[in-house]
PDB file as gemmi writes it, atoms N, CA and C in Angstrom:
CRYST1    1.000    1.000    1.000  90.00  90.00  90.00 P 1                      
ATOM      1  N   UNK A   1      -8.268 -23.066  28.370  1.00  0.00           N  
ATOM      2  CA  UNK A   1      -8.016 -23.039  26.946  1.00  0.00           C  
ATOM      3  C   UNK A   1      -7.542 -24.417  26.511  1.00  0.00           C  
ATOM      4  N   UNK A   2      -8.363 -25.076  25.932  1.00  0.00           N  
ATOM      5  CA  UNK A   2      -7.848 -26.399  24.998  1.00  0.00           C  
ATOM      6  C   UNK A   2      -6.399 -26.049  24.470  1.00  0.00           C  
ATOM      7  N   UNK A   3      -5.835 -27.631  24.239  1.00  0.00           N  
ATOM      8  CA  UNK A   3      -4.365 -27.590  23.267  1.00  0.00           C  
ATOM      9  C   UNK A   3      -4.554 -27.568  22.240  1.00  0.00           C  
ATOM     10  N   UNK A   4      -3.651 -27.076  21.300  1.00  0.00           N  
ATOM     11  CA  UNK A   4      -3.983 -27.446  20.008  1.00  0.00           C  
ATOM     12  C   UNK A   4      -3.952 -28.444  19.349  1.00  0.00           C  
ATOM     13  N   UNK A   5      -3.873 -28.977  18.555  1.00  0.00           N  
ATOM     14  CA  UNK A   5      -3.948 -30.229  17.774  1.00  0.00           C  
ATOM     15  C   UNK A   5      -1.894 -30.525  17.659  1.00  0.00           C  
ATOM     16  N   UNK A   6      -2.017 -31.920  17.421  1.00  0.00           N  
ATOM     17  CA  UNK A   6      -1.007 -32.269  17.466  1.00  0.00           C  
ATOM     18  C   UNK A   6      -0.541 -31.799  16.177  1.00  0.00           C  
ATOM     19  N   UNK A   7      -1.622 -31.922  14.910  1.00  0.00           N  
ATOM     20  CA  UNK A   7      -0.611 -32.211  13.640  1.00  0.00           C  
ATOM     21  C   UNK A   7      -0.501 -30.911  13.182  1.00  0.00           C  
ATOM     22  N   UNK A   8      -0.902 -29.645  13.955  1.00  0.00           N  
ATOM     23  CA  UNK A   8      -0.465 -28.168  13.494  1.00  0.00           C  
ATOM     24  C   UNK A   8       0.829 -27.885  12.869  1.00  0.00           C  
ATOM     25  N   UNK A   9       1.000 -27.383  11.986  1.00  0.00           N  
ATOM     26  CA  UNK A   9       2.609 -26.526  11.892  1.00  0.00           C  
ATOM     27  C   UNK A   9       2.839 -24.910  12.008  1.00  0.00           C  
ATOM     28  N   UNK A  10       3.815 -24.984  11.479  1.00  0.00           N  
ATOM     29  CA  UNK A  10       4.147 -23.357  11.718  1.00  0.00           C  
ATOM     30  C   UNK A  10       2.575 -22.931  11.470  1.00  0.00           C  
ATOM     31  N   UNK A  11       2.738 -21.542  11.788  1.00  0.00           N  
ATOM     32  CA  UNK A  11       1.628 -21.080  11.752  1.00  0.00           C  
ATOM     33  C   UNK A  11       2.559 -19.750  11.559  1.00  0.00           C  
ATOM     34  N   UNK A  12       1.835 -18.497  10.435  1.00  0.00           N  
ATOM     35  CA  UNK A  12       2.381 -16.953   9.997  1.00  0.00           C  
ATOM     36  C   UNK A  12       1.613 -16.613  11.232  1.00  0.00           C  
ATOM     37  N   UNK A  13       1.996 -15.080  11.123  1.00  0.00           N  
ATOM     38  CA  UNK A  13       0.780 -13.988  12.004  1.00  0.00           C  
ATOM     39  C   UNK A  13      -0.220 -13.958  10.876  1.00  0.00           C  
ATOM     40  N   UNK A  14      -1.878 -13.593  11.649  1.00  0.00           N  
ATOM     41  CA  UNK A  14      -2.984 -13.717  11.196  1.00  0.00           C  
ATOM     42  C   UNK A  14      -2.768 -12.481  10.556  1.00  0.00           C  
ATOM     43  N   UNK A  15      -4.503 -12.344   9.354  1.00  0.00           N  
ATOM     44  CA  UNK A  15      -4.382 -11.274   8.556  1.00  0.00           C  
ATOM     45  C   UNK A  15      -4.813 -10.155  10.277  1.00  0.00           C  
ATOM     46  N   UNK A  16      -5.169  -9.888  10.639  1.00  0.00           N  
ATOM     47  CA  UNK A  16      -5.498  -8.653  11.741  1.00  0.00           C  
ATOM     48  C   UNK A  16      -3.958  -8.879  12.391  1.00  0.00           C  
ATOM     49  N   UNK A  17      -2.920  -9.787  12.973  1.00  0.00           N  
ATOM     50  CA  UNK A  17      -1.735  -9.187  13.176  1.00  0.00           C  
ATOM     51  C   UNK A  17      -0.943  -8.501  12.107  1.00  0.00           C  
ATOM     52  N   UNK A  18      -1.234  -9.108  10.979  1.00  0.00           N  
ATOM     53  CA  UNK A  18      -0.673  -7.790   9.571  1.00  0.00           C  
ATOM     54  C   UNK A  18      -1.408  -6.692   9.678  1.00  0.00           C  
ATOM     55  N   UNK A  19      -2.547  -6.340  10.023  1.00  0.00           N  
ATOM     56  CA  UNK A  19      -3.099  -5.505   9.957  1.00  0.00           C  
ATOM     57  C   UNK A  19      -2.738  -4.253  10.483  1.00  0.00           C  
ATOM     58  N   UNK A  20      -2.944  -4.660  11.989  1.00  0.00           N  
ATOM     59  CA  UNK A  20      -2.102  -4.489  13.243  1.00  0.00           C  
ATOM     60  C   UNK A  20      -0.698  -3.404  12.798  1.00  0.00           C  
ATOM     61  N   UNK A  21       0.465  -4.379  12.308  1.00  0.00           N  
ATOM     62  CA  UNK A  21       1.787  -4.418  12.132  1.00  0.00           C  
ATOM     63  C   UNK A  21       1.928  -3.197  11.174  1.00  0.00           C  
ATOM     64  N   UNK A  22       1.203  -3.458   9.956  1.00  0.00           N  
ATOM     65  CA  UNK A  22       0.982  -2.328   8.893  1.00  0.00           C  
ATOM     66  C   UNK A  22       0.228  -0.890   9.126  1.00  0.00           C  
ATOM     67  N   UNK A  23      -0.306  -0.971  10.417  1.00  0.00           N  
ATOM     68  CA  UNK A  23      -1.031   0.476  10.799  1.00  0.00           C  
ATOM     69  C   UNK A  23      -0.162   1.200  11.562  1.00  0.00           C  
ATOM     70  N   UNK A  24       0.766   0.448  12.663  1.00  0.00           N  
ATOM     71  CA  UNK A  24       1.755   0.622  13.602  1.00  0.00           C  
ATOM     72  C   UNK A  24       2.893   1.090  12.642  1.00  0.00           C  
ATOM     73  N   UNK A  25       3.400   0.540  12.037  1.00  0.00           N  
ATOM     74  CA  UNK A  25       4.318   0.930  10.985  1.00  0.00           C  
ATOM     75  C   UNK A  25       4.145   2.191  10.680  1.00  0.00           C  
ATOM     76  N   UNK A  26       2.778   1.937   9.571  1.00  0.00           N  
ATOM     77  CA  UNK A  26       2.709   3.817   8.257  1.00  0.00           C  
ATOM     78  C   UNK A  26       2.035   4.413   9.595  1.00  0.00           C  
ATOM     79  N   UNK A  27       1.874   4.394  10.701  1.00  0.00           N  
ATOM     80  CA  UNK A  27       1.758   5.767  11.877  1.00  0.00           C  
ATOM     81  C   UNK A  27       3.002   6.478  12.177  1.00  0.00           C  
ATOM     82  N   UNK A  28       4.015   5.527  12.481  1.00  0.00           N  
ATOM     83  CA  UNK A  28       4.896   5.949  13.030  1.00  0.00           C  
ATOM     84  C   UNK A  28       5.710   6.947  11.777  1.00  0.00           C  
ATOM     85  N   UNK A  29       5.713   5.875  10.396  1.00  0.00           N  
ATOM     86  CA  UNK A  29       5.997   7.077   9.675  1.00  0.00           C  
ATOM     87  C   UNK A  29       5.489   8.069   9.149  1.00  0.00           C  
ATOM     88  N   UNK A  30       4.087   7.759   9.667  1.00  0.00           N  
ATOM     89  CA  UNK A  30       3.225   9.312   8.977  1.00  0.00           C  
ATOM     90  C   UNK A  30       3.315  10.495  10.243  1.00  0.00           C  
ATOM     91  N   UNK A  31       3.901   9.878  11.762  1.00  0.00           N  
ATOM     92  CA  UNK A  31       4.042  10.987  12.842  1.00  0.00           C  
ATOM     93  C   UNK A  31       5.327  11.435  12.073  1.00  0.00           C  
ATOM     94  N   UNK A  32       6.183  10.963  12.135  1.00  0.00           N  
ATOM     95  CA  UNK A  32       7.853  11.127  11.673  1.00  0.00           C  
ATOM     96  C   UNK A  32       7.367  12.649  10.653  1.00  0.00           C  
ATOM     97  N   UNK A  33       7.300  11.852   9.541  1.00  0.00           N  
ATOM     98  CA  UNK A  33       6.500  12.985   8.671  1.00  0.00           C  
ATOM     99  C   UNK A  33       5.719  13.604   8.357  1.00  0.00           C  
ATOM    100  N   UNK A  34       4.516  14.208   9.213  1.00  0.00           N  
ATOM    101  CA  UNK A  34       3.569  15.162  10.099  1.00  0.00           C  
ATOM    102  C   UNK A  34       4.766  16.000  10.678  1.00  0.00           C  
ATOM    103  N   UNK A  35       6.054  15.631  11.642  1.00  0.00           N  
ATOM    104  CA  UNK A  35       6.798  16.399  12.375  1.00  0.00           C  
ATOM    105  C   UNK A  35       7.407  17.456  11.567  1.00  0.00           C  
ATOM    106  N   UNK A  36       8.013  16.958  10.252  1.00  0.00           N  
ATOM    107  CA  UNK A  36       9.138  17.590   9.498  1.00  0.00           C  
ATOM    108  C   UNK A  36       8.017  18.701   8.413  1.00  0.00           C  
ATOM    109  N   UNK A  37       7.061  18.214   8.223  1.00  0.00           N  
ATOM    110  CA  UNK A  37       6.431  18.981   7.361  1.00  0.00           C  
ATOM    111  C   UNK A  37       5.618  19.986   8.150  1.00  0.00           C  
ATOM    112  N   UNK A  38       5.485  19.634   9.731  1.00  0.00           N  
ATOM    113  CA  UNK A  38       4.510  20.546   9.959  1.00  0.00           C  
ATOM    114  C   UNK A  38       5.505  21.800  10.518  1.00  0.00           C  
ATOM    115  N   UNK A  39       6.892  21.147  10.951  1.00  0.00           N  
ATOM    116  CA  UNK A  39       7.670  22.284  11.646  1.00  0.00           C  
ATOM    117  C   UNK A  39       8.046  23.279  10.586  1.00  0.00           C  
ATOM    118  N   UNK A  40       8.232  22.501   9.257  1.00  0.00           N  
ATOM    119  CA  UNK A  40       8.848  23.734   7.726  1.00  0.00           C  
ATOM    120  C   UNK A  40       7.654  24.684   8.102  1.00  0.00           C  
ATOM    121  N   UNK A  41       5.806  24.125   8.004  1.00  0.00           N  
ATOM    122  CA  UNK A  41       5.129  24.924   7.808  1.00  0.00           C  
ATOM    123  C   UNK A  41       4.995  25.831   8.848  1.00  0.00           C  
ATOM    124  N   UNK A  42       5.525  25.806   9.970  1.00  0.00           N  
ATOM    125  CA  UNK A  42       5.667  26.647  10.973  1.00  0.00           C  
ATOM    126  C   UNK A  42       6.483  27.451  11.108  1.00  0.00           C  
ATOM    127  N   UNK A  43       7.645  26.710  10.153  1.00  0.00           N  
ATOM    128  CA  UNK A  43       9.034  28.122  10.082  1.00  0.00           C  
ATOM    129  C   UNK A  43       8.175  29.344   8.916  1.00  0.00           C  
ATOM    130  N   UNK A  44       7.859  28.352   8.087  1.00  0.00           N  
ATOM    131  CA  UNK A  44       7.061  29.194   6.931  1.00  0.00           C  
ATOM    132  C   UNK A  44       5.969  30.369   7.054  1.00  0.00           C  
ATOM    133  N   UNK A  45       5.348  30.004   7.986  1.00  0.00           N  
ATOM    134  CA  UNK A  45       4.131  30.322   7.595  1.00  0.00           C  
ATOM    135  C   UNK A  45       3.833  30.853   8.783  1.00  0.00           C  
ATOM    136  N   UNK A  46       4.204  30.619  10.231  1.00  0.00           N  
ATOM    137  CA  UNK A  46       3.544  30.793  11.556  1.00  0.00           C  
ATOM    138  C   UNK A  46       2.787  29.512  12.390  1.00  0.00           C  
ATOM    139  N   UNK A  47       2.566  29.745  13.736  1.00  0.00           N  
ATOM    140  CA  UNK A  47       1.924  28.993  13.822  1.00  0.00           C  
ATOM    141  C   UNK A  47       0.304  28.992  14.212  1.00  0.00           C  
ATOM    142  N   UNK A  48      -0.105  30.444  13.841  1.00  0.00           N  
ATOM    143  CA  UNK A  48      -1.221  30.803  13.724  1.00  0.00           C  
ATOM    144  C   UNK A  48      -2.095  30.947  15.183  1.00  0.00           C  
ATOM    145  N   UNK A  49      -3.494  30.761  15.259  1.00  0.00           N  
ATOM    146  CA  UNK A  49      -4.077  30.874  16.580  1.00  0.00           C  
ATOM    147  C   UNK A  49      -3.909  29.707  17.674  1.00  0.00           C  
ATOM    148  N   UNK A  50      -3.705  28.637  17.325  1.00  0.00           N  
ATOM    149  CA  UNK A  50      -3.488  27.331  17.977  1.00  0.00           C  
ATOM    150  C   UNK A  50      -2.624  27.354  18.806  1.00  0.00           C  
ATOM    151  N   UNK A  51      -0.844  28.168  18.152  1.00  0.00           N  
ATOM    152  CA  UNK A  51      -0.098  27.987  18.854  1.00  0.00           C  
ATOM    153  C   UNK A  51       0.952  27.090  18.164  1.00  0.00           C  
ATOM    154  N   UNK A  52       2.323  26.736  18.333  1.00  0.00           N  
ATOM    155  CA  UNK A  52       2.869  25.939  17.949  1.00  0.00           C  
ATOM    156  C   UNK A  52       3.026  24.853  18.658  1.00  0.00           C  
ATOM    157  N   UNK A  53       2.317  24.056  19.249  1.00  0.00           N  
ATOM    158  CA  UNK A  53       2.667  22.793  19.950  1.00  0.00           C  
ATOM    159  C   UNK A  53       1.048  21.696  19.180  1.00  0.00           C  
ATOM    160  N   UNK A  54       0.192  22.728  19.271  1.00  0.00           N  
ATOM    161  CA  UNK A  54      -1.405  22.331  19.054  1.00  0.00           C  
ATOM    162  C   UNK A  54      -1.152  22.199  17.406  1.00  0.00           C  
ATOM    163  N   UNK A  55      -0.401  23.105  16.238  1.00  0.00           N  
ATOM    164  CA  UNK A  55      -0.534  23.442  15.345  1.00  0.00           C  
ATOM    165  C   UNK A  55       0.598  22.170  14.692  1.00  0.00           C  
ATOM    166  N   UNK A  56       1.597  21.992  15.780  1.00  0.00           N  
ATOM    167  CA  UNK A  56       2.393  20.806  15.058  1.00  0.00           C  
ATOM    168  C   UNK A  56       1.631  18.936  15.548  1.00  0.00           C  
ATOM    169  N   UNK A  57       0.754  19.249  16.408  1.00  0.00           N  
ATOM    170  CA  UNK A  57       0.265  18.366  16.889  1.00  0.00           C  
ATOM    171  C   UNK A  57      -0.782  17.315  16.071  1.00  0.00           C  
ATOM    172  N   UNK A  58      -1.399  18.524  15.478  1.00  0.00           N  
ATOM    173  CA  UNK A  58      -2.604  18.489  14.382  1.00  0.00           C  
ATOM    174  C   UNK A  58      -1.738  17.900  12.951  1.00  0.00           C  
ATOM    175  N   UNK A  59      -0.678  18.245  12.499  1.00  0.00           N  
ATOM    176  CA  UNK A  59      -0.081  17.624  11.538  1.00  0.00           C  
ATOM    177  C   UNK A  59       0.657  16.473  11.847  1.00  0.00           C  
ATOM    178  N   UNK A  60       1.059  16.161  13.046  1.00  0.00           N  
ATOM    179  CA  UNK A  60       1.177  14.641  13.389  1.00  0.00           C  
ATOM    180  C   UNK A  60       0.163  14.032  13.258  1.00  0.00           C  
ATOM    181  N   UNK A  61      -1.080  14.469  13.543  1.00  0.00           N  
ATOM    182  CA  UNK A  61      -2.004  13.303  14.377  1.00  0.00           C  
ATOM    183  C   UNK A  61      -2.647  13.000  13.054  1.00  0.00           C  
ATOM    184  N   UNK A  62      -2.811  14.238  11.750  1.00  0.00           N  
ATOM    185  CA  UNK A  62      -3.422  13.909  10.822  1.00  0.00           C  
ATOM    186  C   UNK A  62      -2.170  12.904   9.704  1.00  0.00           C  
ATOM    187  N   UNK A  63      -1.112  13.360  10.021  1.00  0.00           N  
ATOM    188  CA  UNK A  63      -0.081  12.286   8.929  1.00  0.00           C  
ATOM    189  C   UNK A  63      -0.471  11.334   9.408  1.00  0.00           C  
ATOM    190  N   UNK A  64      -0.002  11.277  10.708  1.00  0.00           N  
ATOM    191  CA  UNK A  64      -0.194   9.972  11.538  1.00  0.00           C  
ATOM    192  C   UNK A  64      -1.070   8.905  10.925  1.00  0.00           C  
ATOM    193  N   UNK A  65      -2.244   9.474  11.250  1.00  0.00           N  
ATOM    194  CA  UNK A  65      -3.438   8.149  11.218  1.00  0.00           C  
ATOM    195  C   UNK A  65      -4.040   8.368   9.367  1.00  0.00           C  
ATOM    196  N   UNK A  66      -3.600   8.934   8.615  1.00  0.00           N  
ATOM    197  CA  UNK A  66      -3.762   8.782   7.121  1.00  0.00           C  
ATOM    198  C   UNK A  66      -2.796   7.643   6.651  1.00  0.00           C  
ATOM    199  N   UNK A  67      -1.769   7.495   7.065  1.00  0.00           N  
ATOM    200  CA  UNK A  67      -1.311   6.988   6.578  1.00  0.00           C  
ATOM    201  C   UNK A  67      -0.743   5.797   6.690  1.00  0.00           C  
ATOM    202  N   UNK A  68      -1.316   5.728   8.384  1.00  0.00           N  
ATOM    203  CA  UNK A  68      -1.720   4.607   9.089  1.00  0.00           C  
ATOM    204  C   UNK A  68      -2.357   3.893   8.478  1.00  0.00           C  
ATOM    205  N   UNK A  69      -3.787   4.216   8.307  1.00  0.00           N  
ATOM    206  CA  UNK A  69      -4.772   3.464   7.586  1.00  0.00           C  
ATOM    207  C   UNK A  69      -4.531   3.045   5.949  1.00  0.00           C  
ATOM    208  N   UNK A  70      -3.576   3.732   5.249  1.00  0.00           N  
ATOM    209  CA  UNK A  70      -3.031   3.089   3.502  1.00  0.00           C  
ATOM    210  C   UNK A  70      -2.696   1.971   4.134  1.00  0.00           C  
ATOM    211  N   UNK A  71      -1.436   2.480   5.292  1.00  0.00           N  
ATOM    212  CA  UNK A  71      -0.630   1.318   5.151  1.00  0.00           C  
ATOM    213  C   UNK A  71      -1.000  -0.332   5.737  1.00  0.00           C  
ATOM    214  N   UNK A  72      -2.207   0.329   7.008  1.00  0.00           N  
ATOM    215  CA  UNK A  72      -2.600  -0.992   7.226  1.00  0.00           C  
ATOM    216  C   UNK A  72      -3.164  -1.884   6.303  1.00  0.00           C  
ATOM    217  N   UNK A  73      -3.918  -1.332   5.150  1.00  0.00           N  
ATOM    218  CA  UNK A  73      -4.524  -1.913   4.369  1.00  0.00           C  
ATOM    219  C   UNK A  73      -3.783  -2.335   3.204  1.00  0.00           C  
ATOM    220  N   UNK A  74      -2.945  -1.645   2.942  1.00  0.00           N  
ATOM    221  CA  UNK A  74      -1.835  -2.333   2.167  1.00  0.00           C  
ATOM    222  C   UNK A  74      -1.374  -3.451   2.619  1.00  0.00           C  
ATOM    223  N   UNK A  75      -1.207  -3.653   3.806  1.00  0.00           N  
ATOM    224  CA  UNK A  75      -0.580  -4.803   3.755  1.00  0.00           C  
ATOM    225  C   UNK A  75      -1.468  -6.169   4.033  1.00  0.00           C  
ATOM    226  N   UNK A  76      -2.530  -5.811   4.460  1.00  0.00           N  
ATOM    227  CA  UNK A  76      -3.631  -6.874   4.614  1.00  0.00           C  
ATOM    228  C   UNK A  76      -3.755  -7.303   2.872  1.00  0.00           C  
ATOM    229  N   UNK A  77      -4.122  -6.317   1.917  1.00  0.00           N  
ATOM    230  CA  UNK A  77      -4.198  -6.479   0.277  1.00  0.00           C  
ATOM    231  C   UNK A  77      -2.387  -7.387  -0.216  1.00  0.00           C  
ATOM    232  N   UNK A  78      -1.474  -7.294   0.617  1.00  0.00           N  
ATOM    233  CA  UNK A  78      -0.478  -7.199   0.200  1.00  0.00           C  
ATOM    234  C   UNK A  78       0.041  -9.051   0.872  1.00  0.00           C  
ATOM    235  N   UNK A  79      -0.723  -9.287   1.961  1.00  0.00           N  
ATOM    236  CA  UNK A  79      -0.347 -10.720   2.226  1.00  0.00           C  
ATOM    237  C   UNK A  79      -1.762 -11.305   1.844  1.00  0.00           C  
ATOM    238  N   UNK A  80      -2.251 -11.209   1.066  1.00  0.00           N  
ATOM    239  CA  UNK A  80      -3.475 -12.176   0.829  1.00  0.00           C  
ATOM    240  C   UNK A  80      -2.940 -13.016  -0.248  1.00  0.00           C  
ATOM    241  N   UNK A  81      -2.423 -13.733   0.027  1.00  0.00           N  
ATOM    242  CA  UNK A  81      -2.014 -15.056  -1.335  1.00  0.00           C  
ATOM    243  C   UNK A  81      -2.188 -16.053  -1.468  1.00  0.00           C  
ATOM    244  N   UNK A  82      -1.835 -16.544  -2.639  1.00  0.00           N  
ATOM    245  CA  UNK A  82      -2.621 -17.563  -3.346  1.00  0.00           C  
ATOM    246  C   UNK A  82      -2.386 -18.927  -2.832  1.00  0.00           C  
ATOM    247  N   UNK A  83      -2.815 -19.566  -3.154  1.00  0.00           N  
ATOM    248  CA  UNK A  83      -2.749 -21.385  -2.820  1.00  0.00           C  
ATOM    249  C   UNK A  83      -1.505 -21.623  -2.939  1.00  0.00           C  
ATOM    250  N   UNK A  84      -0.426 -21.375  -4.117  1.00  0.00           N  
ATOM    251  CA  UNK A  84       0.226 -21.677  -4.745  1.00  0.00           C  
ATOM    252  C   UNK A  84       0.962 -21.105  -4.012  1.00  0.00           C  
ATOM    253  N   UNK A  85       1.262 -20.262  -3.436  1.00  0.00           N  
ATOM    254  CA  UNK A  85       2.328 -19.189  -2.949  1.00  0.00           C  
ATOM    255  C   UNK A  85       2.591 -19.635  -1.183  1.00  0.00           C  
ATOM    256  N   UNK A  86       1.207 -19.490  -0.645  1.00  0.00           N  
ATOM    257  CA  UNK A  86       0.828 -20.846   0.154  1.00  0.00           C  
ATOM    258  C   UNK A  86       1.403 -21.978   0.627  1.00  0.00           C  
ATOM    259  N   UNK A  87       1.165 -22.850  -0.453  1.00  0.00           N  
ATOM    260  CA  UNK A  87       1.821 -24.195  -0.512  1.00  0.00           C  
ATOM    261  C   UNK A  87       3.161 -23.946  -0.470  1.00  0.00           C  
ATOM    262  N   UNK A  88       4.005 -23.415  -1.413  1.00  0.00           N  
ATOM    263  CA  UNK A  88       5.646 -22.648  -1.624  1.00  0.00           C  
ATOM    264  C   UNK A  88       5.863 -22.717  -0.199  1.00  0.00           C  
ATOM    265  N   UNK A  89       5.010 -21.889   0.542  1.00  0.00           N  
ATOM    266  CA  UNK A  89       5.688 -21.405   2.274  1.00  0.00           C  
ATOM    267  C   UNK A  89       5.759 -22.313   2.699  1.00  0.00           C  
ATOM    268  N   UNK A  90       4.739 -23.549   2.537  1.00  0.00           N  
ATOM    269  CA  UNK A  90       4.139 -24.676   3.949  1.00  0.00           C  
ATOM    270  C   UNK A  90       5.705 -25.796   3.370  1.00  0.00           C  
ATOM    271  N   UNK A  91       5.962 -25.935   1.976  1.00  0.00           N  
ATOM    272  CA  UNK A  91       7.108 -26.735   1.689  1.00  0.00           C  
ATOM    273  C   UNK A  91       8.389 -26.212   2.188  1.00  0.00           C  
ATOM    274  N   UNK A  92       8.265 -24.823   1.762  1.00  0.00           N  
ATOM    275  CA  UNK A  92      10.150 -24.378   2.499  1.00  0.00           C  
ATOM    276  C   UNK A  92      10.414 -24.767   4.241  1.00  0.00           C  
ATOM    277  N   UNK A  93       9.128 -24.763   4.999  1.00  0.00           N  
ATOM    278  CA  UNK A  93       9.372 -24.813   6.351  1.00  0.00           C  
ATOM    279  C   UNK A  93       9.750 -26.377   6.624  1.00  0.00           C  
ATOM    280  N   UNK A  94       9.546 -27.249   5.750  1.00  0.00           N  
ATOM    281  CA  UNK A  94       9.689 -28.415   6.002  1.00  0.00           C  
ATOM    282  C   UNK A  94      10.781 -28.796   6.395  1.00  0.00           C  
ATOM    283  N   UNK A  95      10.916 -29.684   6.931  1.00  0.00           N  
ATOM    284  CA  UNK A  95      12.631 -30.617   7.030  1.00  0.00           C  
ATOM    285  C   UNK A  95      13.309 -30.991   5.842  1.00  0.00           C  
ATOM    286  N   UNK A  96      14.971 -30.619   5.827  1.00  0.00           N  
ATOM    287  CA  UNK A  96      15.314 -30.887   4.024  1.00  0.00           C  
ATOM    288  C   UNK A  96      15.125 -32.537   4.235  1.00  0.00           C  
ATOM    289  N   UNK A  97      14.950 -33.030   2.772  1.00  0.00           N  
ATOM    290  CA  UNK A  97      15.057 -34.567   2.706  1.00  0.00           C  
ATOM    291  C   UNK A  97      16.717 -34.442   2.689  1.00  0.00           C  
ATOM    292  N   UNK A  98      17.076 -35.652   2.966  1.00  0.00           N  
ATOM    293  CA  UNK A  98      18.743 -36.163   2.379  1.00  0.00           C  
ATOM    294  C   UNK A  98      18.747 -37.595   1.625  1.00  0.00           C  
ATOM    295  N   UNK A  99      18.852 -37.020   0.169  1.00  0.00           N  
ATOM    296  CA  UNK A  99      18.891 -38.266  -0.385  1.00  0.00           C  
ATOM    297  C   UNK A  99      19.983 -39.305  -0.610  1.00  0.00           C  
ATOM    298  N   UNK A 100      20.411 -40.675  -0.709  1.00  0.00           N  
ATOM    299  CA  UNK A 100      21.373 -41.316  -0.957  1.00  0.00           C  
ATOM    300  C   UNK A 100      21.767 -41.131  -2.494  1.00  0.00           C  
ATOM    301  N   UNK A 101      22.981 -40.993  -2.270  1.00  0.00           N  
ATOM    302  CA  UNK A 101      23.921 -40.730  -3.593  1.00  0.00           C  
ATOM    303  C   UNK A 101      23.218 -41.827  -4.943  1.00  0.00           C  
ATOM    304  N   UNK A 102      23.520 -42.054  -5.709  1.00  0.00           N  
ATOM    305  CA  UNK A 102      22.706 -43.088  -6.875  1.00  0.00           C  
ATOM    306  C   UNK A 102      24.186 -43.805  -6.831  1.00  0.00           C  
ATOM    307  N   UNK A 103      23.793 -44.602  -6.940  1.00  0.00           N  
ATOM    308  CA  UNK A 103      24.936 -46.267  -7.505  1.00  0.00           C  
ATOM    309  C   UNK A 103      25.932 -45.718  -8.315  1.00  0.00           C  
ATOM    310  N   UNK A 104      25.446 -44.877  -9.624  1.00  0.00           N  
ATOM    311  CA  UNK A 104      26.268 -44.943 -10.574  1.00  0.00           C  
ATOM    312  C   UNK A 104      27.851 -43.983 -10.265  1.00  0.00           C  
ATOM    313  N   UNK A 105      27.799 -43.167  -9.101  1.00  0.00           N  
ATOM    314  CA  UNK A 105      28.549 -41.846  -8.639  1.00  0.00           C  
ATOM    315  C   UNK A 105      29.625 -42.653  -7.824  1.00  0.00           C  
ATOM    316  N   UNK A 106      29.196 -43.569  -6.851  1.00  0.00           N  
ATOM    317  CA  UNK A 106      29.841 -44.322  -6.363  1.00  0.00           C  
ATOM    318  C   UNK A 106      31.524 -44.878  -6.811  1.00  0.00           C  
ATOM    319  N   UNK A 107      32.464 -44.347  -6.567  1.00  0.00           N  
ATOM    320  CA  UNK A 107      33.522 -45.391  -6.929  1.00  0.00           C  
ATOM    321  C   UNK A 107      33.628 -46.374  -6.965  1.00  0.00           C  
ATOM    322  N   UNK A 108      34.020 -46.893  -8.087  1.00  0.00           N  
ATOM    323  CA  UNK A 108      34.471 -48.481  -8.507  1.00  0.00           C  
ATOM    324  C   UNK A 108      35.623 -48.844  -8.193  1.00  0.00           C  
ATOM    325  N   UNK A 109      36.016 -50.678  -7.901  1.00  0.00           N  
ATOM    326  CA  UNK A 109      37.180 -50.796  -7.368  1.00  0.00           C  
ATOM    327  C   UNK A 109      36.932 -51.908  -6.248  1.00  0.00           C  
ATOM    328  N   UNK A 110      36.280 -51.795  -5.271  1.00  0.00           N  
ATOM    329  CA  UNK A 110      36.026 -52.532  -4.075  1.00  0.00           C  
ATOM    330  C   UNK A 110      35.219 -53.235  -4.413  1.00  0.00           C  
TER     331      UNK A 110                                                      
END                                                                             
């Protein structure tokens, strides 16, 4: 694998590691909440021919990956920005300047 170039800087995560990050995310909270909604519907309702392990399984796996997929895409729609916003990032990472005081601030006297 070649080096990279010398004059690189920071570098964000790519849009597919947001992608990534945002699917991993709304899964975990669409299992979370698949769990709580599917167990009410099981206190509620039964858990029918499946069984209750298959029947809470099916409402994880479907929260799960619904809402997986908003969220990955939300956030791919959600870091796509502009030049301007861009540029903003590439300046804050910079080194602060330190400027010299101006003449006029200076005490007089010496």
């Amino acid at each position: 694998m070649p080096p990279l170039p010398a004059n690189r800087g920071p570098q964000g995560p790519s849009t597919t590691d947001k992608l990534k990050m945002g699917a991993m995310m709304g899964g975990t909270v669409g299992v979370i909440i698949g769990f709580i909604f599917g167990t009410v519907n099981i206190f509620r309702y039964g858990a029918g021919t499946n069984g209750i392990m298959r029947t809470l399984g099916q409402y994880m796996a479907g929260s799960g990956a619904t809402f997986g997929f908003f969220m990955g895409i939300g956030s791919v729609i959600r870091t796509d920005a502009s030049p301007i916003a861009a540029e903003a990032f590439a300046r804050a990472q910079r080194r602060p300047l330190i400027m010299a005081a101006h003449q006029a601030y200076r005490p007089r006297g010496k």
